[in-house]
C-alpha positions in Angstrom: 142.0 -57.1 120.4 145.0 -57.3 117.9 143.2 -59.7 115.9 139.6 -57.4 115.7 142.1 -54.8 114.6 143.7 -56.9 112.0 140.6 -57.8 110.8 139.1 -54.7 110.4 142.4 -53.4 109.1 142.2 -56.3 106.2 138.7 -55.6 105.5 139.6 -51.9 104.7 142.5 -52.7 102.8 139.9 -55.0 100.5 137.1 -52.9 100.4 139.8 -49.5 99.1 141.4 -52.2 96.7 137.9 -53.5 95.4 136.9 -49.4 94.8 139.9 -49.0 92.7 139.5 -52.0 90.8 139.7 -51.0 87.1 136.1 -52.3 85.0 136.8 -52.4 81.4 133.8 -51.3 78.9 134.6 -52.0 75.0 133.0 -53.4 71.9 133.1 -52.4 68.0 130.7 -50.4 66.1 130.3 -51.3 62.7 128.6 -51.1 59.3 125.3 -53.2 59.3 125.8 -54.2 55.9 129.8 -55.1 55.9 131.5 -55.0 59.4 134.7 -55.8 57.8 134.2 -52.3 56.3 136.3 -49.2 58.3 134.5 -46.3 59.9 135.3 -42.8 60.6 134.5 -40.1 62.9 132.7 -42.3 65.5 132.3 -41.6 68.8 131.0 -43.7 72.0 129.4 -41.8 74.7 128.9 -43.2 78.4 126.6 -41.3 80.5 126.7 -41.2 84.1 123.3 -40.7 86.6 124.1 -37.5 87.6 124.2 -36.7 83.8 127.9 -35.9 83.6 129.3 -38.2 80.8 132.5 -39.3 79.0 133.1 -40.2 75.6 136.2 -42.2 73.0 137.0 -42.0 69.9 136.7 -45.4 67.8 139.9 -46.6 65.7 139.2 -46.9 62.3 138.3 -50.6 62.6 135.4 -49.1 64.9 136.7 -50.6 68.2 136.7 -48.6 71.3 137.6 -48.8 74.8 136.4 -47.6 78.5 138.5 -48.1 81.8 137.1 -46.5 85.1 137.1 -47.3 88.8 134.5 -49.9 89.6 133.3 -47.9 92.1 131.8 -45.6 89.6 129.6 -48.9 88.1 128.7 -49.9 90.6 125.0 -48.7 91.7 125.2 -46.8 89.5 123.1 -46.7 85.9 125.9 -46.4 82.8 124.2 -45.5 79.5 126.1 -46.1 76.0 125.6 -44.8 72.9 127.2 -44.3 69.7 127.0 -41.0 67.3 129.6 -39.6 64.1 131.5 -36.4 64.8 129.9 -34.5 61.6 132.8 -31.5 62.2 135.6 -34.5 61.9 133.6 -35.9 58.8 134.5 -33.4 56.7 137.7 -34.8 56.6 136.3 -37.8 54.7 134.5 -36.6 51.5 135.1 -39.1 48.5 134.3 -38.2 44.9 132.8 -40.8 42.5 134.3 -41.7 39.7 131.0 -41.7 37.9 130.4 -38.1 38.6 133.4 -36.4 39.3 131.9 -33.5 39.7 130.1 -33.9 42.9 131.1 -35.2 46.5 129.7 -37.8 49.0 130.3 -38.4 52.7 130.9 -41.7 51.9 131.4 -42.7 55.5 127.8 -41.0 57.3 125.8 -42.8 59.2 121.9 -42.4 60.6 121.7 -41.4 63.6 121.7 -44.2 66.2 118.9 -44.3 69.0 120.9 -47.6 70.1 121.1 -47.8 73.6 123.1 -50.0 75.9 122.8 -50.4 80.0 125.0 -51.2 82.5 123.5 -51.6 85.9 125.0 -53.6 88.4 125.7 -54.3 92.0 128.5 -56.3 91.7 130.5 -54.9 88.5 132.2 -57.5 86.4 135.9 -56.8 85.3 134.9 -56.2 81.5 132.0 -55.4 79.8 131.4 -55.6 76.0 128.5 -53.9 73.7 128.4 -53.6 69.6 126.7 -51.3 67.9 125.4 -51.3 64.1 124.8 -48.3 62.4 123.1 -47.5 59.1 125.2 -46.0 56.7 123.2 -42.8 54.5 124.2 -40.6 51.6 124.9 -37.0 52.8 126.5 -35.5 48.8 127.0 -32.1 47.4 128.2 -30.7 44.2 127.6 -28.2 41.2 124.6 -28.3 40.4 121.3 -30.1 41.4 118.9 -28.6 39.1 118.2 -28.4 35.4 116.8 -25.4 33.6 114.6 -24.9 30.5 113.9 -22.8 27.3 111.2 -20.1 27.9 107.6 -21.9 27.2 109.5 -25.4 26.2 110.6 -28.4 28.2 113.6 -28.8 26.0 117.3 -28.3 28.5 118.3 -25.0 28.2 122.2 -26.4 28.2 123.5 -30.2 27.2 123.0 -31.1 31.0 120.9 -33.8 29.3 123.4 -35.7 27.9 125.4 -38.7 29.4 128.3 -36.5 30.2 129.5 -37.0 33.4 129.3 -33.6 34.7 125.2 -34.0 34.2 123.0 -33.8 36.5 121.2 -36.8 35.3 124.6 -38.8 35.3 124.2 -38.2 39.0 121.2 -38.9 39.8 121.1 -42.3 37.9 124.2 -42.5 40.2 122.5 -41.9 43.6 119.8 -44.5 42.6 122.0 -47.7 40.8 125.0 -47.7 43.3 123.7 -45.7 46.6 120.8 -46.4 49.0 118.4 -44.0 47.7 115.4 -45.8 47.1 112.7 -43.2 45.8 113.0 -39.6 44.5 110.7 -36.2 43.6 111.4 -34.8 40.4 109.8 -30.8 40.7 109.4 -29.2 37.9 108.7 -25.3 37.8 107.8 -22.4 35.6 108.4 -18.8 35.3 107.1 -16.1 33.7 105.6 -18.1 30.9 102.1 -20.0 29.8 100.2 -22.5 31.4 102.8 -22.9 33.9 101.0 -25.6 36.1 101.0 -28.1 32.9 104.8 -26.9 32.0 106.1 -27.3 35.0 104.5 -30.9 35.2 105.9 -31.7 31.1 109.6 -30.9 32.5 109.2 -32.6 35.8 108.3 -35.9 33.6 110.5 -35.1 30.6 113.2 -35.6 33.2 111.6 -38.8 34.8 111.6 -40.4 31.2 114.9 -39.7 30.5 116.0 -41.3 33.9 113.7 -44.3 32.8 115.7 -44.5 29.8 118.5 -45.1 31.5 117.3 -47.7 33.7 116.2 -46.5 36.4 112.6 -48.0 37.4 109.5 -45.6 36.9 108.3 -46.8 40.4 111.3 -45.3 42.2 110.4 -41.5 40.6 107.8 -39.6 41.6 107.4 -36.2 40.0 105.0 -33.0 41.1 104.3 -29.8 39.5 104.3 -26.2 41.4 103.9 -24.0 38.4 105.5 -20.6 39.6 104.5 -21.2 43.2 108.7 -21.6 44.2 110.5 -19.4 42.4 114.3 -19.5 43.4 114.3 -15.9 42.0 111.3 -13.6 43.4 109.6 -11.1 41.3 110.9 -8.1 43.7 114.5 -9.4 43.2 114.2 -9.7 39.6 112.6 -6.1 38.9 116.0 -4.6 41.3 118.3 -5.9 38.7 118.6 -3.3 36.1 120.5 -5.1 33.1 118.4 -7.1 30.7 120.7 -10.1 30.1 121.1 -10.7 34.1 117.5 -10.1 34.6 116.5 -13.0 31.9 119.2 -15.5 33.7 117.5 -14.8 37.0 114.6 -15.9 35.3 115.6 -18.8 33.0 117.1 -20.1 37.4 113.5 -20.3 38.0 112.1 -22.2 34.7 113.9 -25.1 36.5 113.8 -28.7 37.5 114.8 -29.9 40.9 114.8 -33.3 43.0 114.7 -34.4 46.4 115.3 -38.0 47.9 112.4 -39.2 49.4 113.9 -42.4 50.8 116.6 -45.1 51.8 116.8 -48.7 51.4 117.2 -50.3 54.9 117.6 -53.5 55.7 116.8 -53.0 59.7 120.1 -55.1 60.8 120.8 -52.7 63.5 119.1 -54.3 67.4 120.0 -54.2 70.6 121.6 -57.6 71.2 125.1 -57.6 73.8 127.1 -60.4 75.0 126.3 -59.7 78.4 123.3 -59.1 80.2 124.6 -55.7 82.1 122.0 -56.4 84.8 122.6 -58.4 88.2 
């Protein structure tokens, strides 16, 4: 009877030592062009079945680092994945030397649908998934439009020239040393004559000049809308009663502006792991 009692006694002690076994989940999350490159503001999330979830903070070098009871793997379905802490990001804004003027996140990321699973039975005493993410070109700064003469495409300022304060320095920026792989010049009128062809001569005045310096015709689109977008309504104009701010409402609107169409990206990012997860 002593021995059945011992027995039992040992099994117990095994099976409460075995639950409070400590399973270790880590891995490194990292640039998909360079990983030697540091990230910021990344956070890994590990979601539970019953939806409740936990989540770390990765060191600059991207490493992170789980450690929970094994009794909460296993049978159960973990779920990893990786996202950047936009709020903490702000604390990473770089300015160009090139354009000193304006600001990039150089650190953002697209968003990851990476996934990793950890299902298991019998939970190992470590676990380790990578993640790659993708990084993108989130920028702000002075100015991103160009305006023009009444019933001309010539600049209504020197934003035109090479200066480094231009807008054109910038964008020759965004698409030699960023990822920004195609662009939409917009060209608009105001106010003035045949504003359907104007807004289309300032849209590709613009896309020449970029093409003069260097930048390939392919990569820029440009589209005219006439007086179809006014950043300055008619209503709001007619409220202001002096003449000179009334005419720089409208000169805003006899304007140029751009939008990125799209990225280069090379696709490294999959959903390899060096271990299977799965019993």
């Amino acid at each position: 009877m002593k021995k059945v009692l011992f027995i039992l006694l040992i099994s117990f002690i095994n099976r409460i030592t075995s639950q409070n076994k400590l399973v270790t989940i880590s891995g490194k999350v990292s640039d998909d062009q360079d990983t030697t490159l540091p990230v910021f503001a990344i956070k890994v999330k590990l979601n539970f079945n019953d939806s409740s979830f936990i989540e770390t903070d990765c060191d600059t070098l991207g490493n992170y680092k789980f450690q929970l009871s094994s009794a909460l793997v296993k049978n159960n379905k973990l779920v990893l994945s990786v996202y950047q802490d936009f709020i903490n990001l702000k604390k990473y804004i770089t300015t160009p030397a090139e354009c000193p003027s304006y600001r990039i996140y150089k650190t953002s990321y697209l968003a990851s649908r990476d996934i990793r699973i950890i299902e298991s039975k019998n939970p190992k005493p470590t676990y380790k998934a990578n993640f790659l993410l993708t990084k993108a070109l989130v920028c702000g700064g002075t100015s991103f439009y160009l305006t023009f003469k009444k019933n001309s495409n010539e600049l209504a300022n020197n934003l035109i020239s090479k200066s480094k304060d231009s807008v054109l320095c910038w964008l020759k920026y965004i698409l030699k040393k960023e990822r920004v792989n195609e662009i939409e010049i917009i060209g608009h009128a105001w106010d003035e004559k045949n504003p359907a062809l104007l807004s289309f001569n300032r849209a590709n005045y613009i896309k020449q000049e970029l093409v003069k310096m260097g930048i390939e015709e392919k990569r820029i689109r440009v589209e005219a809308v006439g007086n179809k977008l006014p950043y300055f309504s008619a209503k709001e104009i007619k409220k202001v009663k002096n003449k000179i701010n009334k005419e720089e409402l409208r000169n805003r609107n006899r304007r140029v502006t751009y939008t990125i169409l799209s990225f280069y990206y090379e696709g490294k990012s999959n959903n390899t792991v060096e271990d299977n997860f799965d019993d």
